[in-house]
C-alpha positions, 0 to 999 in steps of 0.5 A: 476495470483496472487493475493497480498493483504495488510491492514496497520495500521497508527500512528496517526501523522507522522513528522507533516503529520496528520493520513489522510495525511499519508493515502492519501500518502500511497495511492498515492505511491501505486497507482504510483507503479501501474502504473509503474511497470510491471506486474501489472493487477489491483492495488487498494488502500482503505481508512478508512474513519469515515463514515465506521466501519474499523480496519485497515487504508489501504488496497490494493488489487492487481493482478500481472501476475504471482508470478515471477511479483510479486517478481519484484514488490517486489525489484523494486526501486519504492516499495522500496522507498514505502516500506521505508515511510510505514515502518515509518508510519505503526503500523501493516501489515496483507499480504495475 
């Protein structure tokens, strides 16, 4: 197993979406790709919210099979349908 995880940094406002609608997309685009993508053990998604103390937006926590899962994830249609939202929306990404 292998774990995957990614913290973001929003704008502020994005073609008319607020800073917590961006968060809930992001985090329903995640969640979907989690769902229908092999190789996926545990996927979960966090928002900063006002009532915790927080320097990035959103943040994902995942677990793939293997690394070659993980490199599937990667290319599949649907992370690349995610990946060009984020890179619109995002000011900063932290991968580990």
């Amino acid at each position: 197993m292998i774990k995957h995880i990614v913290f973001w940094k929003v704008k502020d406002e994005f073609e008319g979406q607020s800073k917590a609608q961006i968060k809930q997309q992001m985090k329903d685009m995640l969640e979907h790709c989690g769902r229908v993508i092999p190789g996926v053990v545990e996927l979960e998604v966090a928002l900063a919210g006002a009532e915790l103390e927080a320097t990035f937006d959103v943040v994902l926590y995942s677990v793939f099979e293997s690394k070659s899962a993980l490199d599937a994830y990667a290319i599949h249609p649907e992370h690349e349908k995610l990946k060009a939202y984020v890179a619109k929306v995002r000011t900063a990404r932290e991968c580990m």
